[in-house]
C-alpha positions in Angstrom: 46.8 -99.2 -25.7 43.5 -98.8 -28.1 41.1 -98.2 -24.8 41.2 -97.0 -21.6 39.3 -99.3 -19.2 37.6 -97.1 -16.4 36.5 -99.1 -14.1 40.5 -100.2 -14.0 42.2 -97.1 -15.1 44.0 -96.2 -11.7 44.8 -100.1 -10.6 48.7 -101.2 -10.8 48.0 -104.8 -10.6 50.6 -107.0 -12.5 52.7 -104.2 -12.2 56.1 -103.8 -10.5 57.2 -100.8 -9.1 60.3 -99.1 -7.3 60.4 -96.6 -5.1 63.9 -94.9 -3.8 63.8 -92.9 -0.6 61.6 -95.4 1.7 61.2 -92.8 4.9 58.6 -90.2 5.4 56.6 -89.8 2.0 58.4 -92.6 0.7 57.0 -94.9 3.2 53.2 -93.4 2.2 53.8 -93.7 -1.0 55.0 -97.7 -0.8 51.7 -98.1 0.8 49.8 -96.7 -1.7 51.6 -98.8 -4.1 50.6 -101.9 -3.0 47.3 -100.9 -2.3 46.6 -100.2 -6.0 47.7 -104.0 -7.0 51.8 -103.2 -7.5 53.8 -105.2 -6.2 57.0 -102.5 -4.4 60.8 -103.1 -4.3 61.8 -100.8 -1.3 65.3 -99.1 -1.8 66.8 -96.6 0.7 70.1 -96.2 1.4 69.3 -97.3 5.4 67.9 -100.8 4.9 66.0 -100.6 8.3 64.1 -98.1 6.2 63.3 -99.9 3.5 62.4 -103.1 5.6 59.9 -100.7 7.7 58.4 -99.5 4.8 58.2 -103.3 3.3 55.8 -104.1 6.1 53.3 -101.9 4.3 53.7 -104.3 0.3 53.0 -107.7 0.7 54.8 -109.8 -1.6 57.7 -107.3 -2.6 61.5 -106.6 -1.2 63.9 -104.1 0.5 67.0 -103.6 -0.6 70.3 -100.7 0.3 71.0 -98.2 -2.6 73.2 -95.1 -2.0 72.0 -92.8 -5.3 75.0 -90.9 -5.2 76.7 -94.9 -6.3 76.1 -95.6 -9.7 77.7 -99.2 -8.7 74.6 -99.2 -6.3 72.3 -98.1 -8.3 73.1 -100.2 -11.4 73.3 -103.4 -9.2 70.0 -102.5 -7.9 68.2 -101.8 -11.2 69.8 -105.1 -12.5 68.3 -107.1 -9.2 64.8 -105.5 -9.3 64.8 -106.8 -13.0 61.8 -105.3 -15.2 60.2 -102.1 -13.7 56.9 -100.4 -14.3 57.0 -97.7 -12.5 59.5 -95.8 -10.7 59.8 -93.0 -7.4 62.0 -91.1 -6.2 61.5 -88.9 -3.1 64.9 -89.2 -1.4 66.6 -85.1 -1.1 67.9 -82.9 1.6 67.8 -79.2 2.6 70.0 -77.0 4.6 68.0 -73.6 5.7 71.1 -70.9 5.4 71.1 -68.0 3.5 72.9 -68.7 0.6 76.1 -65.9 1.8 76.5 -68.1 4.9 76.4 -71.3 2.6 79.6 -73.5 2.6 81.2 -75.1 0.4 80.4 -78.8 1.7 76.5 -77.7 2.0 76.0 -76.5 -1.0 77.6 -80.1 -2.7 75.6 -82.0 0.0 72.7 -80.6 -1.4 73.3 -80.5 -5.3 74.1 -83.8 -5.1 71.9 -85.4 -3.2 68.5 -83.7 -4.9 69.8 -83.4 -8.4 72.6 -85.5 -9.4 70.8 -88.4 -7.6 68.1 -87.7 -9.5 70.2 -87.9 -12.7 71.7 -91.5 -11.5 68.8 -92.8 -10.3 66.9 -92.0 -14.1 69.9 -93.2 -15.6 70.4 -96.9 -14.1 66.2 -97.3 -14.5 65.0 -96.0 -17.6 67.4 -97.8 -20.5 65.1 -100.9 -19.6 62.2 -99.4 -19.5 63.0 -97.5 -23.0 63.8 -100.9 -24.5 60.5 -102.6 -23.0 58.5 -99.4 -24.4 56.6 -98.3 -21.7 57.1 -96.9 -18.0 56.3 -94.2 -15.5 58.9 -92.0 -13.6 57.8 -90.1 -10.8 60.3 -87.8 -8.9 59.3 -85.1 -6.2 60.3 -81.7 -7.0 58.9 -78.8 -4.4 56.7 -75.2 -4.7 60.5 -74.4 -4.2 61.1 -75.7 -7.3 58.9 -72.1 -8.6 58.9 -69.9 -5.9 61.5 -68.9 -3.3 62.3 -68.1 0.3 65.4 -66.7 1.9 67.2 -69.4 3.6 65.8 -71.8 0.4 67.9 -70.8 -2.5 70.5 -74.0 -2.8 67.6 -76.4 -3.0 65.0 -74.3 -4.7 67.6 -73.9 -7.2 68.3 -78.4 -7.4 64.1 -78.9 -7.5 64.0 -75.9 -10.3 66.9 -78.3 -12.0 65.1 -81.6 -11.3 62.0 -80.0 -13.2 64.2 -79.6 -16.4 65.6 -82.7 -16.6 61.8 -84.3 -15.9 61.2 -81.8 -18.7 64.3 -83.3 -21.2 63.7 -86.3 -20.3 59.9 -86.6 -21.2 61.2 -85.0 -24.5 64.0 -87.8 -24.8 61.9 -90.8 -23.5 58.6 -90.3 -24.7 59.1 -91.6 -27.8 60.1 -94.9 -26.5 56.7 -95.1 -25.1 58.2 -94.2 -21.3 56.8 -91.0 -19.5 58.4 -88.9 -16.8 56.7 -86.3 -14.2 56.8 -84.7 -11.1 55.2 -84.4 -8.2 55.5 -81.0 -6.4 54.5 -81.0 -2.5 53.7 -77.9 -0.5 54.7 -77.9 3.4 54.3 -81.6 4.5 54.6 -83.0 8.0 57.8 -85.2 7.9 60.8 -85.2 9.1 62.5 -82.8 6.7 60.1 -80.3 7.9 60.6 -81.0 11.7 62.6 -77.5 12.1 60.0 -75.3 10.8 57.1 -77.2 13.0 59.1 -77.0 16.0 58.7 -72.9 15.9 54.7 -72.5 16.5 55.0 -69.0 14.2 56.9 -70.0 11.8 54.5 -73.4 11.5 51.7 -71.3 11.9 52.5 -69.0 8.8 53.5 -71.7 6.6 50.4 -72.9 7.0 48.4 -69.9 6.7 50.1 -69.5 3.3 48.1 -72.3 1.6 44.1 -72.0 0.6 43.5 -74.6 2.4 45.4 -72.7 5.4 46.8 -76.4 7.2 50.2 -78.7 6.3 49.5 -81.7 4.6 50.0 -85.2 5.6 52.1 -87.3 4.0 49.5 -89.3 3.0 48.3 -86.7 0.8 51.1 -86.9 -1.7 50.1 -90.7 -2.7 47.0 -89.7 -4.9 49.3 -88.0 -7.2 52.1 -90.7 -7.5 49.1 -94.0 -7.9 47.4 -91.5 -10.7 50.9 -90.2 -12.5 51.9 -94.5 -12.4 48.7 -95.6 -13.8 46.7 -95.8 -16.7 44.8 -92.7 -16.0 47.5 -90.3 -16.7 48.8 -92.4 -19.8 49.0 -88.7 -21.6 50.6 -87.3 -19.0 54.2 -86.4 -19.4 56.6 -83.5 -18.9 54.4 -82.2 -16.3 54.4 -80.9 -12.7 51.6 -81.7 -10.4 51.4 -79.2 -7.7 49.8 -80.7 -4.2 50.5 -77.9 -2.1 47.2 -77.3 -1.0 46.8 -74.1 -3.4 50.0 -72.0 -2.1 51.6 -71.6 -5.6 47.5 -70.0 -6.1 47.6 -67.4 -4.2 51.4 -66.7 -2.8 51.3 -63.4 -1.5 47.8 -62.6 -0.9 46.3 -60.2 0.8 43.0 -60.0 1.8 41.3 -55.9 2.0 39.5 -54.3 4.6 36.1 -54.8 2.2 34.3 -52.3 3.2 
């Protein structure tokens, strides 16, 4: 690519993209998707998932795919045939402190958020590497830079994520295919459900951002259509924060000014 056309720059049309984890963001960012020209393969291990989010992309498909299955995964990447652009969004949490962790938790969680990750990279990118050109976009956290108690087991898999996006736009990007990720603040989905529920704890999640409110899901899809597009063609190795400015100014305190 010689020029950048800017009245085009951020359209996906004749593209074909694939996004894994088709609830909640997922679902938002399928939307999005389509709305910028791609045309979306759904894939989510609950194909009633999938199928809902379909309803949103015109003209693509929904498929089941467990990312802990390589078998899954590779027969998925082998059906969806040539992609442009590919999402993941699918993780888990468990809120303990990481003493009252078990054993079971903790590989729930590791394997779910990173090596899914790994797999899902893995059965995607060799085609894109020998096409010479794509865009992986995986969701990593604020966890994935700054902590809680109760958050350690996944802030520690989105910290991991980050470094393989980081290897990997090392390992890729000379094949022409580019890797980042997307780092969401407190967002209203489902994950989140537990800390909504408890107006205090809601309230002070929310008072921790600048712009002192949770974001929608919705908000996360600017990021993803700008990271898949044209417009961000430079763009690898990176880690867009859209947490409303809470990695800013974590910890403030505003003085009595006088």
């Amino acid at each position: 690519m010689t020029s950048l056309d800017y009245a085009q720059m951020f359209r996906l049309d004749g593209r074909h993209a694939a996004v894994l984890g088709c609830g909640g963001i997922g679902a938002e960012v399928v939307a999005g998707l389509a709305s910028q020209g791609a045309r979306v393969t759904c894939l989510d291990k609950e194909l009633a998932t999938a199928q809902a989010a379909l309803e949103r992309a015109p003209g693509g498909s929904a498929h089941p795919v467990d990312v802990l299955d390589p078998d899954s995964l590779d027969a998925a990447a082998q059906q969806a045939g040539e992609v442009d652009v590919l999402v993941l969004t699918a993780a888990m949490n468990v809120r303990k402190r990481l003493l009252d962790y078990t054993g079971e938790e903790f590989d729930r969680v590791v394997n779910l958020n990173l090596r899914g990750t790994f797999n899902a990279v893995r059965a995607f990118a060799p085609q894109m590497v020998t096409r010479g050109s794509g865009s992986i976009i995986t969701f990593t956290s604020i966890r994935a830079v700054t902590v809680e108690p109760g958050q350690g087991v996944y802030a520690a898999t989105k910290a991991g994520v980050m470094q393989l996006v980081r290897t990997w736009s090392a390992e890729l990007g000379p094949a022409g295919v580019r890797i980042n990720a997307v780092a969401p603040g407190v967002v209203e989905t489902p994950l989140t459900q537990q800390i909504r529920d408890d107006d205090a704890w809601g309230r002070a999640y929310a008072e921790k951002s600048a712009l002192a409110r949770w974001a929608r899901p919705a908000e996360m899809v600017g990021a993803v259509c700008w990271l898949a597009s044209d417009a961000a063609s430079f763009v690898t190795g990176s880690q867009v924060m859209v947490d409303g400015g809470w990695t800013a100014i974590d910890g403030r305190f505003t003085p009595p000014f006088g």
